[in-house]
N, C-alpha and C positions, 0 to 999 in steps of 0.2 A: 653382574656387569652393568654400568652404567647404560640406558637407551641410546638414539640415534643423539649426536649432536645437533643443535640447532641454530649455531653458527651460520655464518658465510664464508669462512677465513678461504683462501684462493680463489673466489669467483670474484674477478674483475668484472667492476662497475656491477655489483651483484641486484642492486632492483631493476635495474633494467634489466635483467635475464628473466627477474622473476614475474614481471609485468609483463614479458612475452609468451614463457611456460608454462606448465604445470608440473613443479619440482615439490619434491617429496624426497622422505626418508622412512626407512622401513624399519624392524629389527627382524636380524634373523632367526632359526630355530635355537632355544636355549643351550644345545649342544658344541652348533659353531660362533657362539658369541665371545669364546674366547680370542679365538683368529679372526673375526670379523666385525668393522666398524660400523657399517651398514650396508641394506642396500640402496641402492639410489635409483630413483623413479622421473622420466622426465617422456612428456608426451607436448606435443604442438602441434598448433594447425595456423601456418602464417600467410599472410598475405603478400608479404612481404620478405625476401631473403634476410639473413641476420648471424651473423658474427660471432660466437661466444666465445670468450680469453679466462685461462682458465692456471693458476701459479701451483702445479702438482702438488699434493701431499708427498711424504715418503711413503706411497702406498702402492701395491701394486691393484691392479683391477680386472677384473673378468667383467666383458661390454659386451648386450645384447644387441643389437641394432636392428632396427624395420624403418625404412626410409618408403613413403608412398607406395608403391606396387610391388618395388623388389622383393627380391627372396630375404627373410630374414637370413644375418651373421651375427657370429662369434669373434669376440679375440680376445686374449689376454695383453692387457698393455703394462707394460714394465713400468717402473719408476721415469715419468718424462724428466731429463734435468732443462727442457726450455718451459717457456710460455708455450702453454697448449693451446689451437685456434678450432674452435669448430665450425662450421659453417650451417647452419638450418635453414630451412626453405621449405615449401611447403606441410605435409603433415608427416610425420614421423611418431617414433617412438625410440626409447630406450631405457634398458634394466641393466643397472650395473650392479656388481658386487667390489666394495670397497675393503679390501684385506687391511687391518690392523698394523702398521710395518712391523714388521718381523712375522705375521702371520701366512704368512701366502708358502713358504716352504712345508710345511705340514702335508700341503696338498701336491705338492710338484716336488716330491722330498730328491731326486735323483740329479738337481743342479744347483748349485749356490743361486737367492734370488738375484746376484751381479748379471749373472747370465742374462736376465732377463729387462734390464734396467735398458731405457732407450729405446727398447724394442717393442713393436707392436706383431703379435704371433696369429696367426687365425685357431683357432681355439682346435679343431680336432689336429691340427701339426704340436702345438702346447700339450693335448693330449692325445695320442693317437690309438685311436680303438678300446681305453680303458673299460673291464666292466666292473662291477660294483665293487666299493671300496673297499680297503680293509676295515671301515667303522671308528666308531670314536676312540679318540687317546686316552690314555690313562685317566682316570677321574671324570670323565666326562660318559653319560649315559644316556643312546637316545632311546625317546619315549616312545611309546608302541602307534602314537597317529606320525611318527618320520619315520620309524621303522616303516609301516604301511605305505609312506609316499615314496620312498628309495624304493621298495623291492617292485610298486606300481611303473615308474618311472621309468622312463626312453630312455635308451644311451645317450649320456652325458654331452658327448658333441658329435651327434647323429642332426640331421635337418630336423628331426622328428621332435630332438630333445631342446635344438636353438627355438623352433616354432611354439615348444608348452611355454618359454618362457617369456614370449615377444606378443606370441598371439590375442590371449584372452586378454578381453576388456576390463573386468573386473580385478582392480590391483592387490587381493587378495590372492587371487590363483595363481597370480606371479609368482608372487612369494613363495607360496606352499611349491611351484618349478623349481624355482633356484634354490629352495633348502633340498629339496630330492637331489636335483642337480649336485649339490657341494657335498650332501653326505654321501652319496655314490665316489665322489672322489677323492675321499678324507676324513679326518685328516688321518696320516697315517703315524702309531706311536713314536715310533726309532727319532721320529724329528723334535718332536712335541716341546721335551725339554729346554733346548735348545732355542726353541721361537719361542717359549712363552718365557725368557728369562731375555730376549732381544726384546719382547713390547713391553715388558718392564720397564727395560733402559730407557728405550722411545719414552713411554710413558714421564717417566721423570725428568727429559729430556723438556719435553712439552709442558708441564707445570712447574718445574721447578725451574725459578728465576734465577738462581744463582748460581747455576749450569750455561759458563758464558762459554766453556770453552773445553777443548775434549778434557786436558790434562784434570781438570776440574771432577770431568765425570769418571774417569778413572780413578782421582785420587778419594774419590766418594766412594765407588764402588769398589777401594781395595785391588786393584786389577791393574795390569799397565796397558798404557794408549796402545800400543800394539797390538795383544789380546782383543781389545775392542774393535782394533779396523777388522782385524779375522771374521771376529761373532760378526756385524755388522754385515761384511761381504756375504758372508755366510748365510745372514739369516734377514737382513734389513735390504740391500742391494745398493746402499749408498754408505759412505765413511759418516762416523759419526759427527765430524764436521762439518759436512755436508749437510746433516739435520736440524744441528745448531742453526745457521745459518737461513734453512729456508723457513724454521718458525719464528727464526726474527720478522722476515720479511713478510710473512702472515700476520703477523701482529703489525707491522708498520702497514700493512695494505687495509687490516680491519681499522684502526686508527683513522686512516684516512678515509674508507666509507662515511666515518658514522656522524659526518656532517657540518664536522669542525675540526676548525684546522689545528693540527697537532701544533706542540712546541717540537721543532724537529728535534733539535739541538738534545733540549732533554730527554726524549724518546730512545736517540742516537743512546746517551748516557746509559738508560734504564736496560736497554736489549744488549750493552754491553760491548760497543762499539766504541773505538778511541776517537772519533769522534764525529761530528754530524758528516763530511765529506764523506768517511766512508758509508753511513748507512744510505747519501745519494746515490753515491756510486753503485751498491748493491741492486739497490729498488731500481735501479732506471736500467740495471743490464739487467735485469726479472722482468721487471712489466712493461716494459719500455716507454716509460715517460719516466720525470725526473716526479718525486714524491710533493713538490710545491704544485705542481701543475696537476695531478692525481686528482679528477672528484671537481677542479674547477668547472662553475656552469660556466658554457659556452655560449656568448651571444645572437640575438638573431633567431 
């Protein structure tokens, strides 16, 4: 499997965020790299309060959080379909895990991931009282230093088990948390099939350009549009149009970071839009400004 990504695609106005943080990307144990993109590492200490806008993957996520003194939490957060806003402020922490979409069913095999799209769940409610997983899917064999960390490791969404993964300082024993954490509750086989033939689709969804539109990816895949809204429901938590759509607007949001201003018009053309109006129209109900104004310095 490919490493972490090293993109910015959905992090509005992404160096400012990065000029205020300390963001990071992880990989996870060799076992869950199929179902998982990475994890994501993010720690501050501001002086000042601070805003982050953030344009969802189709991913779903398991968020550690430790805000100043509070008790560390847990949640699983669904597929957001808005702009996501976070607010930071003094020092914090957090460790997310980034599921692959279509990966996150493996591990929560008993609801379509729709269920869980829009929703933000406190993680022992997501899972309540699970103890150690069923172990890995088909094909997939973990090694005897995870095996050692699962069978070491706190219940999964115990305080015991949110605090191994928020507490230590050292961004290494995070990690080695949250893979105990994930192979305790996954993935489980019956699903398997099923999601790794959903992050396929994603997959070629997301490189292949000339996937403008579902009937497109059906008529590739041999399969009818229909079939695909199912699997997707099923196994992604958004329609496969839905996908199309917000990796356009990822690509038209990294376009505009990187410094210079697009040709819209063309752009519009290339993503597959009839024509520049609607790819305004899209970006400006995403990230709420219109895509000419995106990235403009402000005077003063």
């Amino acid at each position: 499997m490919p490493g972490p990504r090293r993109d910015t695609r959905g992090i509005v106005d992404a160096r400012e965020l990065l000029a205020r943080v300390h963001f990071r990307r992880r990989e996870p144990a060799p076992e869950l790299r199929p179902y998982l993109e990475h994890y994501w590492l993010i720690d501050w200490d501001l002086a000042e309060p601070y805003a982050t806008h953030v344009v969802p993957h189709p991913s779903v996520n398991m968020v550690f959080q430790h805000y100043g003194d509070a008790e560390p939490w847990a949640e699983v957060a669904g597929i957001g379909l808005q702009l996501f806003t976070q607010k930071l402020e003094g020092r914090g922490r957090v460790c997310g895990v980034q599921f692959r979409p279509g990966g996150f069913r493996p591990f929560a095999p008993d609801r379509p991931v729709s269920y869980w799209t829009g929703r933000r769940v406190p993680l022992p409610e997501a899972f309540p009282g699970p103890g150690p997983g069923p172990g890995p899917g088909p094909g997939v064999g973990a090694g005897a230093e995870a095996e050692a960390a699962t069978a070491s490791a706190p219940a999964p969404t115990s305080p015991e088990g949110v605090r191994a993964v928020v507490a230590p300082d050292h961004e290494d024993a995070r990690v080695a948390a949250l893979d105990a954490l994930l192979l305790r509750l996954g993935p489980h086989p019956p699903s398997v099939d099923s999601s790794l033939r959903a992050i396929a689709l994603v997959d070629r969804v997301r490189t292949d350009r000339s996937i403008r539109r579902v009937a497109e990816l059906a008529s590739a895949e041999g399969v009818s549009a229909r079939s695909l809204q199912r699997l997707f429901a099923e196994q992604v938590g958004v329609g496969p149009k839905w996908v199309i759509l917000r990796y356009r607007i990822h690509e038209a949001l990294e376009r505009a970071e990187s410094g210079r201003e697009p040709d819209w018009a063309a752009l519009a053309d290339e993503l597959g839009y009839s024509d520049q109006a609607h790819l305004v129209r899209d970006f400006t109900s995403t990230v709420g400004v219109p895509p000419t104004a995106y990235g403009r310095p402000t005077s003063g």
